[in-house]
mmCIF file of the C-alpha atoms, coordinates in Angstrom:
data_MODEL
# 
_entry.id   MODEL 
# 
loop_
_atom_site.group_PDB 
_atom_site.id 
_atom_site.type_symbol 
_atom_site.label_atom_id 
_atom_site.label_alt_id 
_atom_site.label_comp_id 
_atom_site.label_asym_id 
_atom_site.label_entity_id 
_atom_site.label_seq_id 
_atom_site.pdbx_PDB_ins_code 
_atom_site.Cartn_x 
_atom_site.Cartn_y 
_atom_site.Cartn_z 
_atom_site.occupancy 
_atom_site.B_iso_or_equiv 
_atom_site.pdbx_formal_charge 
_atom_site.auth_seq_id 
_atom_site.auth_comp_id 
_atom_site.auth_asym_id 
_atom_site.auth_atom_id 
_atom_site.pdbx_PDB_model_num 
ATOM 1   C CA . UNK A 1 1   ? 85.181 112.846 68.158  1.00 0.00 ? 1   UNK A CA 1 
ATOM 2   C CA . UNK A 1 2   ? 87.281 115.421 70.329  1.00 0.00 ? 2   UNK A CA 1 
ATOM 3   C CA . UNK A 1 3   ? 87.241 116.063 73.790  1.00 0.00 ? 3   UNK A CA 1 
ATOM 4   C CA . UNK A 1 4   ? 84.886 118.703 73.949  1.00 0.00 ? 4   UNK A CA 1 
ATOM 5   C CA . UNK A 1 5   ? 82.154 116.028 71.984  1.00 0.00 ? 5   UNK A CA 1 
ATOM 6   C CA . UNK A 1 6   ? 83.123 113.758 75.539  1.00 0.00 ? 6   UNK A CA 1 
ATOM 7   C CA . UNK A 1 7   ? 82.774 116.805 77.625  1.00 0.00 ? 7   UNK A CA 1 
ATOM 8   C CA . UNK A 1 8   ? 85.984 116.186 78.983  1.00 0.00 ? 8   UNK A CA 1 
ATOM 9   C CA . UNK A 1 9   ? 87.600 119.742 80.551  1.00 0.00 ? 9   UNK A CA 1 
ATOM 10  C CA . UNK A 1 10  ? 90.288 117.765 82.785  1.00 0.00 ? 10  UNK A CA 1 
ATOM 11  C CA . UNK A 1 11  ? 91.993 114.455 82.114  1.00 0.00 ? 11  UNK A CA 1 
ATOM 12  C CA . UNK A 1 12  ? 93.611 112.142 83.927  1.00 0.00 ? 12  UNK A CA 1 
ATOM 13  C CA . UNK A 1 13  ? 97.517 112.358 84.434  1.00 0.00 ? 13  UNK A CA 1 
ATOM 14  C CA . UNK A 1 14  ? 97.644 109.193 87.072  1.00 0.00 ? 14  UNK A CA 1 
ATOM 15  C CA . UNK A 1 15  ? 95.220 106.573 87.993  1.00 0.00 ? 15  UNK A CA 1 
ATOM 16  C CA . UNK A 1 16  ? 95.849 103.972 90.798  1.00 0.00 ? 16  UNK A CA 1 
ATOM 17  C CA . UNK A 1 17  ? 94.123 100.563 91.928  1.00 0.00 ? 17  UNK A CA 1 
ATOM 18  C CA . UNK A 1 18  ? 94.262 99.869  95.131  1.00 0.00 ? 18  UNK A CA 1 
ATOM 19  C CA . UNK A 1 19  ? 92.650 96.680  95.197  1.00 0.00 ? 19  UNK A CA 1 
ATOM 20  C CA . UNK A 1 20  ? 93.831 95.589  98.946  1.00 0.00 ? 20  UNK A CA 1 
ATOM 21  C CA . UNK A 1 21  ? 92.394 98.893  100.328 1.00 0.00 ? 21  UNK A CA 1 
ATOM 22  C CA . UNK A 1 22  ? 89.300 98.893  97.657  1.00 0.00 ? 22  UNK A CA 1 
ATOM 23  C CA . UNK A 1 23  ? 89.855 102.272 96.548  1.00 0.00 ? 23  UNK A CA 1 
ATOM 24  C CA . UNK A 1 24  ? 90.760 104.607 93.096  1.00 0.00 ? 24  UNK A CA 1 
ATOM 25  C CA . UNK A 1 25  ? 93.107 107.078 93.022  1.00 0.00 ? 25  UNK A CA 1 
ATOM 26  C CA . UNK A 1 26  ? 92.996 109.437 90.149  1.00 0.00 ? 26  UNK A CA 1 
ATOM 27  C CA . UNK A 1 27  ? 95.193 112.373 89.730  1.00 0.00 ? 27  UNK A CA 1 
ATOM 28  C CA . UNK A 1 28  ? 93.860 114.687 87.314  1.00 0.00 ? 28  UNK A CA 1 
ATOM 29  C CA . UNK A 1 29  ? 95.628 117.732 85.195  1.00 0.00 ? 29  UNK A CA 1 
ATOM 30  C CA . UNK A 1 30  ? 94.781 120.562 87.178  1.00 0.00 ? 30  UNK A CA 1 
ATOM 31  C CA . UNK A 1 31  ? 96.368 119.283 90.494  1.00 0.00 ? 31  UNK A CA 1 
ATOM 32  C CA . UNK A 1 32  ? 93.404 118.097 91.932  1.00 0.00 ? 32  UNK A CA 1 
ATOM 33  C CA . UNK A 1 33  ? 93.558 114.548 93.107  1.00 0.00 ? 33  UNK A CA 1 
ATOM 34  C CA . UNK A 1 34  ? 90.319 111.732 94.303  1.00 0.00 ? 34  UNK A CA 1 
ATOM 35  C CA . UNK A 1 35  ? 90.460 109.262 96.343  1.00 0.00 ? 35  UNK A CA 1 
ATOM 36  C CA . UNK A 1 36  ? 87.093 106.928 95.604  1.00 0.00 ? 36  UNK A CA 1 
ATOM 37  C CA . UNK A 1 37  ? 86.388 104.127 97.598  1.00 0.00 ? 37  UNK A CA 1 
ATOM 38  C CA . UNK A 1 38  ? 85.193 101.173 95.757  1.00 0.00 ? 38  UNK A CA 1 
ATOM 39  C CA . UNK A 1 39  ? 81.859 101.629 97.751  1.00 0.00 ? 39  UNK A CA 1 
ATOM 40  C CA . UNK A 1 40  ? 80.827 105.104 96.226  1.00 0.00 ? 40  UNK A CA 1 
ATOM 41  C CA . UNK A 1 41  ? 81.997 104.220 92.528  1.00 0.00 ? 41  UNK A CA 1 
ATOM 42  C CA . UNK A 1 42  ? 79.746 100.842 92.822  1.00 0.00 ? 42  UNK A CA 1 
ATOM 43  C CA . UNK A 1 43  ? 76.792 102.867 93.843  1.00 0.00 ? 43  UNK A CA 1 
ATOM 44  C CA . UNK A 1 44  ? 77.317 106.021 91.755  1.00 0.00 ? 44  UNK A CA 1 
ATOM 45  C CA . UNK A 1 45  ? 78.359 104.081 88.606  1.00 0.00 ? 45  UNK A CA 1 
ATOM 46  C CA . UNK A 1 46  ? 77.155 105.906 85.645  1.00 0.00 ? 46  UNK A CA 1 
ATOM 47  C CA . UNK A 1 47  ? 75.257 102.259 84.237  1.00 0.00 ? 47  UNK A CA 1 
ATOM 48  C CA . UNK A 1 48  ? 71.385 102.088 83.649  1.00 0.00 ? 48  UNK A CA 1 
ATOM 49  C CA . UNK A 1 49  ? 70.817 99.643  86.659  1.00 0.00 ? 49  UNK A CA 1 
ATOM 50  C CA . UNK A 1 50  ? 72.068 102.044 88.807  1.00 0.00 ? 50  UNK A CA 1 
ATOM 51  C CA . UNK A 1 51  ? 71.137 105.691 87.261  1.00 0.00 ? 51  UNK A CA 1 
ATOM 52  C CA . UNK A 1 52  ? 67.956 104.419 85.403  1.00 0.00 ? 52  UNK A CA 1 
ATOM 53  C CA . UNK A 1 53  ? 67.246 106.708 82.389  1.00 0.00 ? 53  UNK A CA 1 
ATOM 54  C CA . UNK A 1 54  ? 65.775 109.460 84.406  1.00 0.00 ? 54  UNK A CA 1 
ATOM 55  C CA . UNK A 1 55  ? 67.382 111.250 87.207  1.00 0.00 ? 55  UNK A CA 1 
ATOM 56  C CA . UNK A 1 56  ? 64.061 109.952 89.346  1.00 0.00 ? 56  UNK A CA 1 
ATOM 57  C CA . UNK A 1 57  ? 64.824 106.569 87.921  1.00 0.00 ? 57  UNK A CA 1 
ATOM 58  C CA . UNK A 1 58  ? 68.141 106.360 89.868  1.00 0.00 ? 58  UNK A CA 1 
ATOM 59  C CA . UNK A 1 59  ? 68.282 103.046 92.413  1.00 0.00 ? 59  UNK A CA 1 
ATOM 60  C CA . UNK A 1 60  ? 69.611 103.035 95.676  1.00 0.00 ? 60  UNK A CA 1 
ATOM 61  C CA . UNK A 1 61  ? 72.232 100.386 95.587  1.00 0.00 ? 61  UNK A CA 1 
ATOM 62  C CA . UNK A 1 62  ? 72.396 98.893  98.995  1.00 0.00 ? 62  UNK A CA 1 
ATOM 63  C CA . UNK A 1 63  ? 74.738 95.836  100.787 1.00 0.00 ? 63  UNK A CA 1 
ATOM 64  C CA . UNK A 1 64  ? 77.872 96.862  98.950  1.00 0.00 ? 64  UNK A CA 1 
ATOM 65  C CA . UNK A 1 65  ? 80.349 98.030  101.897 1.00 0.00 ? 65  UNK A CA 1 
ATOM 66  C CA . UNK A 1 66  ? 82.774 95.271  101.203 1.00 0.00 ? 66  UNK A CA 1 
ATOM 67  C CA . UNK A 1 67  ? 82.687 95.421  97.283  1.00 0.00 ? 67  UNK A CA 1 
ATOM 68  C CA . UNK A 1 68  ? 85.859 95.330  95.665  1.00 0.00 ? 68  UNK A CA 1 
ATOM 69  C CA . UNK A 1 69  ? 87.492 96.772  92.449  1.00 0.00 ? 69  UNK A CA 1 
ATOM 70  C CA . UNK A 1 70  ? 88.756 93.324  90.422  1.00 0.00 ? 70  UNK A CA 1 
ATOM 71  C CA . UNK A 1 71  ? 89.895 95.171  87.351  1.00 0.00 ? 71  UNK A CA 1 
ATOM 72  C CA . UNK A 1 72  ? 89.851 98.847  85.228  1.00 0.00 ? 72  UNK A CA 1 
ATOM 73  C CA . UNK A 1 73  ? 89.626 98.741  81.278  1.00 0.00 ? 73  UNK A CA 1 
ATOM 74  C CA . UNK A 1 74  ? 90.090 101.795 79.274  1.00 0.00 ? 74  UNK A CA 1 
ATOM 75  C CA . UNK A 1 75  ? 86.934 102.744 76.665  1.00 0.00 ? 75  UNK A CA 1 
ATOM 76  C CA . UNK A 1 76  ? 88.726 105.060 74.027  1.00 0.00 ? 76  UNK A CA 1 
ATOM 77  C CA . UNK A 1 77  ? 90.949 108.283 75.393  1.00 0.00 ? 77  UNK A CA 1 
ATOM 78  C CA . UNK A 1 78  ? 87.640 109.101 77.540  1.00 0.00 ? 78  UNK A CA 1 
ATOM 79  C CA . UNK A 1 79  ? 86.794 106.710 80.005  1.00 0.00 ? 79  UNK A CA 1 
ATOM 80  C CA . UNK A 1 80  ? 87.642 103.719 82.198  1.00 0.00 ? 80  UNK A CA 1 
ATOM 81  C CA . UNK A 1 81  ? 85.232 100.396 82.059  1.00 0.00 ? 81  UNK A CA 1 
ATOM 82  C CA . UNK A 1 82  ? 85.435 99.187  86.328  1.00 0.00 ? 82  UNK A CA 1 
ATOM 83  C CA . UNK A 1 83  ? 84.544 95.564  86.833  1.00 0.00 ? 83  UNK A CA 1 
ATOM 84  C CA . UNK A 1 84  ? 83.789 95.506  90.846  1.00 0.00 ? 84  UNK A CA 1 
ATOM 85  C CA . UNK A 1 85  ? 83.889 92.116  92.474  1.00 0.00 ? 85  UNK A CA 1 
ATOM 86  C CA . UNK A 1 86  ? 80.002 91.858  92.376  1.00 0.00 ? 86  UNK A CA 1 
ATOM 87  C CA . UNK A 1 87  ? 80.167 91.280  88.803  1.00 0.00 ? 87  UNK A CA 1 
ATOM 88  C CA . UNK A 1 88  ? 78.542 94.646  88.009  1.00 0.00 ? 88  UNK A CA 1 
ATOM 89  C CA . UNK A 1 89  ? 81.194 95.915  85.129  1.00 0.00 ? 89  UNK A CA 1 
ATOM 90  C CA . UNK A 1 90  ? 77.999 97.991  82.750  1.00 0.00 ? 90  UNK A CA 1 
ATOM 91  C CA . UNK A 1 91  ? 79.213 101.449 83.755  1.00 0.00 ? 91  UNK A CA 1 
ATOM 92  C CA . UNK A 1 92  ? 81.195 103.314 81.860  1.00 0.00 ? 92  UNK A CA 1 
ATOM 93  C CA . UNK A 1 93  ? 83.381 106.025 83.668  1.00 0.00 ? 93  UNK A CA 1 
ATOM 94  C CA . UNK A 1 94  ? 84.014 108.906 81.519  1.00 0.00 ? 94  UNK A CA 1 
ATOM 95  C CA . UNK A 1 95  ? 86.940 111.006 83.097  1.00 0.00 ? 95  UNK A CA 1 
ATOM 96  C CA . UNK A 1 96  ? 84.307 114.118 82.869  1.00 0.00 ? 96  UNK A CA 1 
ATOM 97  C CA . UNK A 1 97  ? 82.010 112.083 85.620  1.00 0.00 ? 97  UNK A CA 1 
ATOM 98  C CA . UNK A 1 98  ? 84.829 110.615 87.735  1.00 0.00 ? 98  UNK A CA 1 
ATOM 99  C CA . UNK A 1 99  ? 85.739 114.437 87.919  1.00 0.00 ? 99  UNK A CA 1 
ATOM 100 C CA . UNK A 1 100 ? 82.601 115.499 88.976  1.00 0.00 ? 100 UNK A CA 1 
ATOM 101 C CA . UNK A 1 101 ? 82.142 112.454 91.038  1.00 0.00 ? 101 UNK A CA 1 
ATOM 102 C CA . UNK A 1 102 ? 85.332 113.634 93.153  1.00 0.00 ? 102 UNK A CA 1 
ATOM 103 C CA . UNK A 1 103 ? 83.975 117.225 93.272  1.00 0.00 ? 103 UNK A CA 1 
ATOM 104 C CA . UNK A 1 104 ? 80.921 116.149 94.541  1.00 0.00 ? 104 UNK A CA 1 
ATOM 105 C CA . UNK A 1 105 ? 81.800 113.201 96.346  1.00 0.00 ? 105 UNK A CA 1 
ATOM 106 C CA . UNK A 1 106 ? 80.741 114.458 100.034 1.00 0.00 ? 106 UNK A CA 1 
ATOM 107 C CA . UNK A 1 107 ? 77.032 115.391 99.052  1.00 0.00 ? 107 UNK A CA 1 
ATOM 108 C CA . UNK A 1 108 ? 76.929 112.215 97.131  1.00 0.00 ? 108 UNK A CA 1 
ATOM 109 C CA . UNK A 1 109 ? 77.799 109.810 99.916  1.00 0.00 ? 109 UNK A CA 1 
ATOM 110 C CA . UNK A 1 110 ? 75.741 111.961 102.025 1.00 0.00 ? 110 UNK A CA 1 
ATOM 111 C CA . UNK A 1 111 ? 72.610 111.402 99.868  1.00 0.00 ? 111 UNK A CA 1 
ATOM 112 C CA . UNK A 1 112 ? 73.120 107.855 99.644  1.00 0.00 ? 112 UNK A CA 1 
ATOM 113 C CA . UNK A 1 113 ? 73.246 107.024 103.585 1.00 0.00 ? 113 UNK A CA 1 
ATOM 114 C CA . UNK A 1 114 ? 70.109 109.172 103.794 1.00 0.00 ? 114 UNK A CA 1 
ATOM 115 C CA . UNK A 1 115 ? 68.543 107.260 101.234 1.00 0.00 ? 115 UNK A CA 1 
ATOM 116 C CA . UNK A 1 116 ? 69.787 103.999 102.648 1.00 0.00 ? 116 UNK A CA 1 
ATOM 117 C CA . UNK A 1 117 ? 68.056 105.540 105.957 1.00 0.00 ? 117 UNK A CA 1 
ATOM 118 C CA . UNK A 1 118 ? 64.957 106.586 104.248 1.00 0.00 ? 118 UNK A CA 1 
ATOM 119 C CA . UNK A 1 119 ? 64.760 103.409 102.420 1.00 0.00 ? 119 UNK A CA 1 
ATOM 120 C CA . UNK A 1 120 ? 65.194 101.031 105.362 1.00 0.00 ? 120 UNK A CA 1 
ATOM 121 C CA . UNK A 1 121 ? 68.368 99.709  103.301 1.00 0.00 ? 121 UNK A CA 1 
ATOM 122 C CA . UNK A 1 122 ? 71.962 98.747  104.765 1.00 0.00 ? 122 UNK A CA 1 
ATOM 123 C CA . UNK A 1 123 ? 75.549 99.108  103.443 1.00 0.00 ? 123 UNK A CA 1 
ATOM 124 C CA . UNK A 1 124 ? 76.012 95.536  104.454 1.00 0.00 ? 124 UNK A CA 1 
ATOM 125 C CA . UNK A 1 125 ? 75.518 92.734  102.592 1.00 0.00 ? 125 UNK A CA 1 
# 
């Protein structure tokens, strides 16, 4: 398969664990550069359990402020496996969604405290 098969416009050029401050730092080819917290990944991962199979499947992950990043795998030349201290490890991040993910991240985390709100949910555990 080839990149475009992936849907992969930018690619990585630096990714960084920062396990004591529960965050991923990825520097992509164009310049732009993401900070994620642990947090957001955990509750945006790409898996089933979290996105369902339908965009009005996806589940609102809550009690997660204090997850952690334990280790990064790569899948292929396209993504990244991340096994988060939880034990959730099913998503796959393709460097395609952790791009979008840091364009969008704002209105993402935005949606997700809402929903929290909405949902009578927590961050905390």
């Amino acid at each position: 398969m080839t990149a475009k098969e992936y849907g992969t416009k930018r690619w990585p050029k630096e990714i960084r664990l920062k396990k004591a401050e529960k965050a991923l730092e990825v520097d992509f080819d164009d310049g732009r550069s993401f900070r994620f917290p642990a947090e957001f990944l955990r509750v945006e991962s790409p898996s089933a359990e979290v996105q369902g199979h339908t965009p009005d499947q996806k589940t609102t992950i809550a009690g997660r402020r204090h997850v952690g990043i334990m280790e990064l795998a790569p899948v292929g030349h396209y993504a990244v496996r991340i096994s988060f201290d939880d034990l959730h490890d099913t998503g796959i991040f393709s460097w395609a969604y952790l791009y979008e993910l840091g364009l969008r991240q704002d209105e993402l985390w935005q949606t997700y405290l809402l929903n929290l709100t909405k949902k009578g949910l927590s961050r905390d555990p």
